[in-house]
DSSP file (Angstrom, degrees, kcal/mol; ACC not computed):
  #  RESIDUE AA STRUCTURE BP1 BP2  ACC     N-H-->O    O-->H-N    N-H-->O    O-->H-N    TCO  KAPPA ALPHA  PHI   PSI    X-CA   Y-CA   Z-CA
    1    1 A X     >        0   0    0      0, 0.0     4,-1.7     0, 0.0     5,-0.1   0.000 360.0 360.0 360.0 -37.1  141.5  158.0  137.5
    2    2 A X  H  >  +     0   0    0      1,-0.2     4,-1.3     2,-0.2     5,-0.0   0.642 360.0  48.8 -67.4 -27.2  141.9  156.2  140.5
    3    3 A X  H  > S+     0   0    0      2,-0.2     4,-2.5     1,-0.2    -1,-0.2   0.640 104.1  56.0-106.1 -19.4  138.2  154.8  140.3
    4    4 A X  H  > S+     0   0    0      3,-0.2     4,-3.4     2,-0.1    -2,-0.2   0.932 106.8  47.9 -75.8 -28.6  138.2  153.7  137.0
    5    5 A X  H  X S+     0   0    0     -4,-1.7     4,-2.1     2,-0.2    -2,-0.2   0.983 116.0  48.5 -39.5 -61.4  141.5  151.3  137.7
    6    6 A X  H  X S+     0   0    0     -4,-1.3     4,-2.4     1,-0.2     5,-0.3   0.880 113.7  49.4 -36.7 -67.7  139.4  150.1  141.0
    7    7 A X  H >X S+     0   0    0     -4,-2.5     4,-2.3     1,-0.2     3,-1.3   0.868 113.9  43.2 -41.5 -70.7  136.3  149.6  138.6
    8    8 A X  H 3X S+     0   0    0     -4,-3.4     4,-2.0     1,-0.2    -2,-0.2   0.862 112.7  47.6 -28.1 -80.5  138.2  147.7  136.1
    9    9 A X  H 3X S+     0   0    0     -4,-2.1     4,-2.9     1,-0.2     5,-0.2   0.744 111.4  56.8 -40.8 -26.8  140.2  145.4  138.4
   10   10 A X  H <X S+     0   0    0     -4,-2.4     4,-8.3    -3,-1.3    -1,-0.2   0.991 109.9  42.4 -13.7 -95.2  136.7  144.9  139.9
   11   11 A X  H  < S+     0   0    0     -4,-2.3     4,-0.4    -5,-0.3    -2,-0.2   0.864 109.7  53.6 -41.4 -43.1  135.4  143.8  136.5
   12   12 A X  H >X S+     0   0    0     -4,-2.0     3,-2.4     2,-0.2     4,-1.5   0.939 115.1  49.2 -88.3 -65.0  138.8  141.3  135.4
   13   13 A X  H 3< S+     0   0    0     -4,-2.9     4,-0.4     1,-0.3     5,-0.3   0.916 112.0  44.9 -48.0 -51.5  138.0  139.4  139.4
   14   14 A X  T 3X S+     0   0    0     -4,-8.3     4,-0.7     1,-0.3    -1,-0.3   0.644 117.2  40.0 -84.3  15.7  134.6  139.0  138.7
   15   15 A X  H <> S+     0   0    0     -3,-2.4     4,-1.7    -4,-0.4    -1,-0.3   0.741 121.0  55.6 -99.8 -33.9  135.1  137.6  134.7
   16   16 A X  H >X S+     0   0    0     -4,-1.5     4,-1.9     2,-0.2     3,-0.9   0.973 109.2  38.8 -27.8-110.9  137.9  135.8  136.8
   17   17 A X  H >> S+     0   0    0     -4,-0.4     3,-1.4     1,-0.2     4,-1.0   0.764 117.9  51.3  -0.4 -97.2  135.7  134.3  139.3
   18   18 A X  H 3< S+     0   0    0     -4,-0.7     4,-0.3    -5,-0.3    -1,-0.2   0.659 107.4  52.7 -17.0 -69.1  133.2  133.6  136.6
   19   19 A X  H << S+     0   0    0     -4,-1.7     4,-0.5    -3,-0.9     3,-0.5   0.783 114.0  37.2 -49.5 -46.9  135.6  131.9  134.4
   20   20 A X  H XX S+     0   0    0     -4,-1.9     3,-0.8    -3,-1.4     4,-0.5   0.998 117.2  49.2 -88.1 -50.9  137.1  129.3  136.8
   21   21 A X  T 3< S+     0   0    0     -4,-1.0    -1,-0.2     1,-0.2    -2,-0.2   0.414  81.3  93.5 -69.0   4.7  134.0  128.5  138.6
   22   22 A X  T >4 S+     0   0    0     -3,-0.5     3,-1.5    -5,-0.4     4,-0.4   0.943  90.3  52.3 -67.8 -39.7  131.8  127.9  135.2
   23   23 A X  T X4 S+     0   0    0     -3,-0.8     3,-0.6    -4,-0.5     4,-0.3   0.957 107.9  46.0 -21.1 -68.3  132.9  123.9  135.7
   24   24 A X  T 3X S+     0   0    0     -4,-0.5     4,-1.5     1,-0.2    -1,-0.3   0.306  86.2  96.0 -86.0   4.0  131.8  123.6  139.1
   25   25 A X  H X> S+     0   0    0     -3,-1.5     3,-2.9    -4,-0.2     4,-2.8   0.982  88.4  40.2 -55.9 -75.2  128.3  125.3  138.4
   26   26 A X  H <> S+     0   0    0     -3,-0.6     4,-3.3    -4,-0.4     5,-0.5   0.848 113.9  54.6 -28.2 -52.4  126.0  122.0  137.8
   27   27 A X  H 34 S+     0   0    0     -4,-0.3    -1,-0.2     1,-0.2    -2,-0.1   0.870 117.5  32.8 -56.3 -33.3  127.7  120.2  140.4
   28   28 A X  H <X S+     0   0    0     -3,-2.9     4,-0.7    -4,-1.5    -1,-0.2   0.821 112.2  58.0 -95.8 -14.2  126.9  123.0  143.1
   29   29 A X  H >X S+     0   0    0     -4,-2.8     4,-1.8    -5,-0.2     3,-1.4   0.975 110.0  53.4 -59.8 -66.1  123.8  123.8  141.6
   30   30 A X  H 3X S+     0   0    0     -4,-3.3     4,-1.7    -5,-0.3    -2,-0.2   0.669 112.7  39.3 -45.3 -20.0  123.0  119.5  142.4
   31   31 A X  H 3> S+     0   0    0     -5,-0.5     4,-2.0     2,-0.2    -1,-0.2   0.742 106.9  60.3-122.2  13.1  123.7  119.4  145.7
   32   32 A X  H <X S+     0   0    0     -3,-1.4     4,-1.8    -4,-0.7     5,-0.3   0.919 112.0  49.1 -73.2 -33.7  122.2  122.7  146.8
   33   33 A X  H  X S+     0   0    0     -4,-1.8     4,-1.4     2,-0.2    -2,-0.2   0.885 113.1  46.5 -43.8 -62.3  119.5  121.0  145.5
   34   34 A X  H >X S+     0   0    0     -4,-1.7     4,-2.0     1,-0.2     3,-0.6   0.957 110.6  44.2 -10.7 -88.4  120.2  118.1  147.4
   35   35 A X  H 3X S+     0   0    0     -4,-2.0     4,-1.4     1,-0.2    -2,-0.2   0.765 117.0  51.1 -63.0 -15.0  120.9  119.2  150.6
   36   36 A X  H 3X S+     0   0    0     -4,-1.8     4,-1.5     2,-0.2    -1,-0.2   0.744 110.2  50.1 -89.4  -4.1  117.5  121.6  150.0
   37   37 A X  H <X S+     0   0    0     -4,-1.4     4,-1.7    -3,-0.6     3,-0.4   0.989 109.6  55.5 -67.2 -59.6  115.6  118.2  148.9
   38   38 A X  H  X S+     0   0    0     -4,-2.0     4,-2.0     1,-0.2     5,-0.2   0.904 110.5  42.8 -59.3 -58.7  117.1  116.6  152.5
   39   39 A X  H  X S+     0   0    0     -4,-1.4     4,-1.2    -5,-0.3    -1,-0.2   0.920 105.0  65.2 -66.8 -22.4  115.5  119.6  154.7
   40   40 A X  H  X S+     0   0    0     -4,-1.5     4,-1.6    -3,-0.4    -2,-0.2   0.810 104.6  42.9 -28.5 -63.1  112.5  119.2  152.8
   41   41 A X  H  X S+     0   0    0     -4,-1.7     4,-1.7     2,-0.2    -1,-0.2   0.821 113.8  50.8 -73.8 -35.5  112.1  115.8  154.2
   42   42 A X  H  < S+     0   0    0     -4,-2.0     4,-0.3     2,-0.2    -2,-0.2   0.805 108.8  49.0 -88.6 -13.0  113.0  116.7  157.7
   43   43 A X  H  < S+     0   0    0     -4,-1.2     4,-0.2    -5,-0.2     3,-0.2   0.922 126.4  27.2 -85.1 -30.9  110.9  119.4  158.0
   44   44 A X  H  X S+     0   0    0     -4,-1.6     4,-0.5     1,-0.1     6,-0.2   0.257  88.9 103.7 -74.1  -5.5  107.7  117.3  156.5
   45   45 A X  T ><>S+     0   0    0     -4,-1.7     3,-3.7     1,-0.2     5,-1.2   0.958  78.7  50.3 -55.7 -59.3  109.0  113.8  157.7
   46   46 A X  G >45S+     0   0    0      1,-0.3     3,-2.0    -4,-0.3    -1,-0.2   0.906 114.7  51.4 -66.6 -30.1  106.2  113.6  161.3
   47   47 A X  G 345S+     0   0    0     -4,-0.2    -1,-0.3     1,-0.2    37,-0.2   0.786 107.7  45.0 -80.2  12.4  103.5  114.4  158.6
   48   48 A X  G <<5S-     0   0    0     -3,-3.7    -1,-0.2    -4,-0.5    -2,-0.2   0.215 124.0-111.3-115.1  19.3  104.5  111.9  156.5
   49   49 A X  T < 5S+     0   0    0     -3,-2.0     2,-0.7     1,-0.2    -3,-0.2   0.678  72.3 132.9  55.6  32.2  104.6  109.7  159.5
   50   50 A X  S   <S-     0   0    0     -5,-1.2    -1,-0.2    -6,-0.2    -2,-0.2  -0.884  70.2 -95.4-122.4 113.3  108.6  109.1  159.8
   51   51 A X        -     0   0    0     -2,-0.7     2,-0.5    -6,-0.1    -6,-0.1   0.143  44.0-168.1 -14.2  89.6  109.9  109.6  163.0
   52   52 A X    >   -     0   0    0      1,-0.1     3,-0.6    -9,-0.0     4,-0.2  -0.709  17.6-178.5 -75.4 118.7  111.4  113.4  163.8
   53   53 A X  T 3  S+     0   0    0     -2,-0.5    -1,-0.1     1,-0.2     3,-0.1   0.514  91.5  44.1-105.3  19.2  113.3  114.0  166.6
   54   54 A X  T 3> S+     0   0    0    -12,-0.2     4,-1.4     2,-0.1    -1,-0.2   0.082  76.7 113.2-127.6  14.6  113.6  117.6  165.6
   55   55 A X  T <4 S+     0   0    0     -3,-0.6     4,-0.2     1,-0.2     5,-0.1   0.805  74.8  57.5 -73.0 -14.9  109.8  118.2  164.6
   56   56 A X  T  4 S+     0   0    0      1,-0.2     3,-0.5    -4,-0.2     4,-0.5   0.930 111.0  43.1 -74.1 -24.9  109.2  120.6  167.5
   57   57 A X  T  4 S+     0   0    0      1,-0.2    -1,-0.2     2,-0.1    -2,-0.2   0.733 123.4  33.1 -60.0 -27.3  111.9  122.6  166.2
   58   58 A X  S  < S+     0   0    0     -4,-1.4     3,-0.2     2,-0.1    -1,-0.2   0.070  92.3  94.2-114.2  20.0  111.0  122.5  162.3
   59   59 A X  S >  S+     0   0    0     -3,-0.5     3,-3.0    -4,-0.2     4,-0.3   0.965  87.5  51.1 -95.1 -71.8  107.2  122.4  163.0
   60   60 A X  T 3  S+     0   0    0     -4,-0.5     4,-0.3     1,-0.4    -1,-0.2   0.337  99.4  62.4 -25.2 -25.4  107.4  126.2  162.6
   61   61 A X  T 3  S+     0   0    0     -3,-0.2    -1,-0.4     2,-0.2    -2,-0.2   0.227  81.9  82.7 -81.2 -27.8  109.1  125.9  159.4
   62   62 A X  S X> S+     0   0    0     -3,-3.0     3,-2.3     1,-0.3     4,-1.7   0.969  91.5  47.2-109.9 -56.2  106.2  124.1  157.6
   63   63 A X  H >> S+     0   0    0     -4,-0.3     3,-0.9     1,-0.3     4,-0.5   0.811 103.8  58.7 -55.1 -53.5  104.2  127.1  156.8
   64   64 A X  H 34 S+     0   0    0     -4,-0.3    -1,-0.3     1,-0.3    -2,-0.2   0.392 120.1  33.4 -47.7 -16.1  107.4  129.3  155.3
   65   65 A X  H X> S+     0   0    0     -3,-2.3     3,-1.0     2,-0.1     4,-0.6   0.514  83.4  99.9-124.2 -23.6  107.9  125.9  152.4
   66   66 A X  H X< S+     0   0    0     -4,-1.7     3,-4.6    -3,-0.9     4,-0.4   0.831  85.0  53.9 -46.3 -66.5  104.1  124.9  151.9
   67   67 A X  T >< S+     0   0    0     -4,-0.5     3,-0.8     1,-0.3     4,-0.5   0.732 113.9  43.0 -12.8 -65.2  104.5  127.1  148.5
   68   68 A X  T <> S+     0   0    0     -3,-1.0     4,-1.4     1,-0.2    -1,-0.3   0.296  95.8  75.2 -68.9  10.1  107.6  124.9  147.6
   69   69 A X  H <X S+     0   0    0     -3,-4.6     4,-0.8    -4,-0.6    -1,-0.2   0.410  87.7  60.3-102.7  11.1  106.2  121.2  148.6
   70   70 A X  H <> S+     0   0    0     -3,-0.8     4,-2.7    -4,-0.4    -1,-0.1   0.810 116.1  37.4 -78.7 -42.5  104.0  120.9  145.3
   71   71 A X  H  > S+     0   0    0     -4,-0.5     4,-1.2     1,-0.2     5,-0.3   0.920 123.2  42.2 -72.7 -38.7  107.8  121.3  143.4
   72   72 A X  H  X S+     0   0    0     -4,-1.4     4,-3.8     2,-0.2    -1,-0.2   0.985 117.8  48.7 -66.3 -68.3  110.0  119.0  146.2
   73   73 A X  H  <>S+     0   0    0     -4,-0.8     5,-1.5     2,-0.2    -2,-0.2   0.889 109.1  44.5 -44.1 -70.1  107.2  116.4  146.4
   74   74 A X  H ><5S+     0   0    0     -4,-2.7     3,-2.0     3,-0.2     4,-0.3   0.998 115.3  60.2 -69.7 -59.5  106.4  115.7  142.5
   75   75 A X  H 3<5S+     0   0    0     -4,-1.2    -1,-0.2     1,-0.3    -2,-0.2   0.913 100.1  51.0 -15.2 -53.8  110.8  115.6  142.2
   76   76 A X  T 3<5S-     0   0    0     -4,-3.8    -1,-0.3    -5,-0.3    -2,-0.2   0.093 131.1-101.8-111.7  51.9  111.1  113.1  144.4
   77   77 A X  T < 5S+     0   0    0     -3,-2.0     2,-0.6     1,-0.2    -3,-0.2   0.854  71.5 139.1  45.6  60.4  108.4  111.0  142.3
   78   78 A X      < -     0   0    0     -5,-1.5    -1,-0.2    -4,-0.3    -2,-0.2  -0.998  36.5-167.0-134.4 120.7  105.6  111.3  144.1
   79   79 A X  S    S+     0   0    0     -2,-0.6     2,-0.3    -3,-0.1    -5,-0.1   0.665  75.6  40.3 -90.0 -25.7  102.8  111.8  141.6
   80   80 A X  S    S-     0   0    0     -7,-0.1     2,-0.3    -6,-0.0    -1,-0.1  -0.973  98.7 -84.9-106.9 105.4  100.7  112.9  144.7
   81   81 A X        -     0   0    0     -2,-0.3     5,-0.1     1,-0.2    -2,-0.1  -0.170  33.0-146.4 -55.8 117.6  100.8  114.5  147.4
   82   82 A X  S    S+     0   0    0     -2,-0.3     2,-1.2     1,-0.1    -1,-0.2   0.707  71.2  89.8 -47.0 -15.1  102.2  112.3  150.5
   83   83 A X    >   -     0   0    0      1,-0.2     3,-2.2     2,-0.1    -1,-0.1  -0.707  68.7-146.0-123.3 129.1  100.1  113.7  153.0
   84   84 A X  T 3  S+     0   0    0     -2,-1.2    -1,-0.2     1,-0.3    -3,-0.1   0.746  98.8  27.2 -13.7 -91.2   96.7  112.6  154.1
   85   85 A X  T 3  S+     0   0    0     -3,-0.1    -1,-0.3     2,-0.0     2,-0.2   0.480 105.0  70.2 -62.3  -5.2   95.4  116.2  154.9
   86   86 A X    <   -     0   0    0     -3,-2.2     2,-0.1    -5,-0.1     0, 0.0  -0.586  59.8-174.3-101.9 170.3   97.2  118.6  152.7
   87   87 A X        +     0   0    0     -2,-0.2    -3,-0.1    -5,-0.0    -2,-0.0  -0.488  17.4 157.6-165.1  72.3   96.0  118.1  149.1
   88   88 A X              0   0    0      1,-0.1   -18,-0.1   -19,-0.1    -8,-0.0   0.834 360.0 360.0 -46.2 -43.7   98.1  120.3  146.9
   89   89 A X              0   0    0    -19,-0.0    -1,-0.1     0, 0.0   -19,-0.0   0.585 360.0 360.0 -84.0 360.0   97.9  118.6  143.2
């Protein structure tokens, strides 16, 4: 008996939850996007020839996104790839 209450109240938080945070989806949905747009660029800025002062640290990094820089790249209107040697499109 004890575990179906549990379940339930379970179940009414997380329609709770749901319910009050359906607003705020787009918004947090845009700026994860954002802020993942913004690392994007700082981990690719020294091959795109913009000064890093953190590229030995995020140099490491660049293999773990190539998969995701066709989708970042063509987003932030770049028809093309930006960088000399990589040729994604």
């Amino acid at each position: 008996m004890g575990n179906r209450i549990m379940g339930a109240l379970r179940r009414l938080n997380e329609l709770g939850n749901q319910y009050y945070n359906a607003p705020y989806r787009a918004a947090i949905a845009r700026a994860k996007r954002d802020e993942e747009d913004l690392f994007m660029l700082l981990v690719f800025s020294e091959m795109m020839g913009i000064p890093n002062p953190a590229a030995w640290s995020t140099l490491e990094l660049q293999p773990l996104l190539m998969d995701r820089f066709h989708e970042w790249h063509t987003r932030m209107g770049m028809e093309r790839s930006p960088l000399d040697h990589f040729r994604c499109c």
